[in-house]
C-alpha positions as CSV (number, residue, x, y, z in Angstrom):
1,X,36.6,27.9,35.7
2,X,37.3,30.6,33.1
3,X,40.8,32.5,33.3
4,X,40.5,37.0,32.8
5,X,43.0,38.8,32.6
6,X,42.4,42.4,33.1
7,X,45.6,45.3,32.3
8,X,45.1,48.9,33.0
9,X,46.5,51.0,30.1
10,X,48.8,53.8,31.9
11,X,49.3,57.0,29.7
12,X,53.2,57.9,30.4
13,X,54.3,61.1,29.6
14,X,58.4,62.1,29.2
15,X,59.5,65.0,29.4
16,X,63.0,66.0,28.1
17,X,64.6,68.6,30.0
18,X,67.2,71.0,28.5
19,X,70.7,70.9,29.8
20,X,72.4,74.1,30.4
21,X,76.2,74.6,30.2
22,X,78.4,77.4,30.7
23,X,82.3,78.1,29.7
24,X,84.9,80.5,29.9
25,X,86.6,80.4,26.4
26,X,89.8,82.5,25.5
27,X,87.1,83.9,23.1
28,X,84.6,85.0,26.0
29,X,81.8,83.4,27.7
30,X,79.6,80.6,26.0
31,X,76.4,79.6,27.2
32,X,74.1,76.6,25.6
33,X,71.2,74.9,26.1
34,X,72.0,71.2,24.6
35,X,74.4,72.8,23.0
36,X,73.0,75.4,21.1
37,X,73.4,79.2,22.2
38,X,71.1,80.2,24.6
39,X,69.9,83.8,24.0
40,X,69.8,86.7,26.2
41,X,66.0,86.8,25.9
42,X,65.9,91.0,26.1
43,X,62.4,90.8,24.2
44,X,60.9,89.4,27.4
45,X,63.6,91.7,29.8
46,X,66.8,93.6,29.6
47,X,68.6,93.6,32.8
48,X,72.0,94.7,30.8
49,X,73.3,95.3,27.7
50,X,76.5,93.5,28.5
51,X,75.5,89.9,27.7
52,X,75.6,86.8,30.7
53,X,78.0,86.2,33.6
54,X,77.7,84.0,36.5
55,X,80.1,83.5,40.2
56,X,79.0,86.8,41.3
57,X,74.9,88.9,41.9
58,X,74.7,91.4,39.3
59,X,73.0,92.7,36.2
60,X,74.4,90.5,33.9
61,X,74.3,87.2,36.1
62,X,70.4,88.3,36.8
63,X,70.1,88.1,32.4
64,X,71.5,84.3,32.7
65,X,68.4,83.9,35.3
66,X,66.2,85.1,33.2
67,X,67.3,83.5,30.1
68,X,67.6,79.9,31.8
69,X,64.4,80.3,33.5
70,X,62.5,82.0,30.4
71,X,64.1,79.1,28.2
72,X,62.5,76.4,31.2
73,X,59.5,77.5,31.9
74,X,58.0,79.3,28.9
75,X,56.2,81.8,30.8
76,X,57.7,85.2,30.9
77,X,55.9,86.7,34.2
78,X,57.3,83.9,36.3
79,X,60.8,84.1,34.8
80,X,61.2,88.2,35.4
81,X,59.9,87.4,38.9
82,X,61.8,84.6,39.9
83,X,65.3,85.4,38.2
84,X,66.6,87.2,41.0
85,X,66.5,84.7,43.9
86,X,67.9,82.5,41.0
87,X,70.3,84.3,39.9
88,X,71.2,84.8,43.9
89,X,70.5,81.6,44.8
90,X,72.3,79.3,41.9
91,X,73.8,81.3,39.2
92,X,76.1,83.7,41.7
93,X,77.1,80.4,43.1
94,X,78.3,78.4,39.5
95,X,82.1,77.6,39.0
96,X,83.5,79.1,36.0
97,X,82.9,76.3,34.0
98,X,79.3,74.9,34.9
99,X,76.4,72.2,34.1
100,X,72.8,72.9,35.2
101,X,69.9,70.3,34.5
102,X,66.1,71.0,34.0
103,X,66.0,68.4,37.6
104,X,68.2,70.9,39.0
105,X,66.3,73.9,37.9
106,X,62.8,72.3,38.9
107,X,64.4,71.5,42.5
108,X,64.6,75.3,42.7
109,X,61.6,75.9,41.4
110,X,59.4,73.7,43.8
111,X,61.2,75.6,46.9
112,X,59.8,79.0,45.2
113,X,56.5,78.0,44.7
């Protein structure tokens, strides 16, 4: 009797989510995405002209929104439209000094579907 062995090949795809992190500095507010700055992203839309904030709903807590969303999802219709329930939802509620994964940002995401 002859022995076969038969494998199925699975295709695995990783994805590497950024990390977002926020800080109050005695030189102002600092926002990165694995480290590096994250931008304010007014090409895609301008909320203020004042920059990010976060613990509070506002114009400038809605540009952190965008930005973290706009920097996730690559797709600037759905970041406009969903930054304000985000930026009711998680970034009004974010300590002063914060970490936000892409896990966490997806879990979001999935309940605004």
């Amino acid at each position: 009797m002859d022995y076969v062995e038969t494998f199925t090949r699975a295709t695995v795809s990783v994805v590497i989510m950024a990390v977002y992190e926020g800080k109050r500095t005695i030189d102002g507010l600092l926002v990165t995405a694995d480290g590096k700055k994250l931008e304010e992203h007014y090409e895609v839309k301008r909320f203020t002209r004042f920059g990010f904030e976060w613990t509070y709903e506002g114009d400038s807590p809605q540009q952190l929104a965008l930005a973290i969303l706009y920097d996730h999802l690559r797709d600037k219709d759905r970041a406009v439209r969903l930054s304000d329930p985000f930026m009711r939802e998680v970034v009004a509620n974010l300590d002063n000094d914060w970490t936000l994964t892409g896990q966490e940002i997806d879990t979001f995401l999935r309940a605004h579907a």
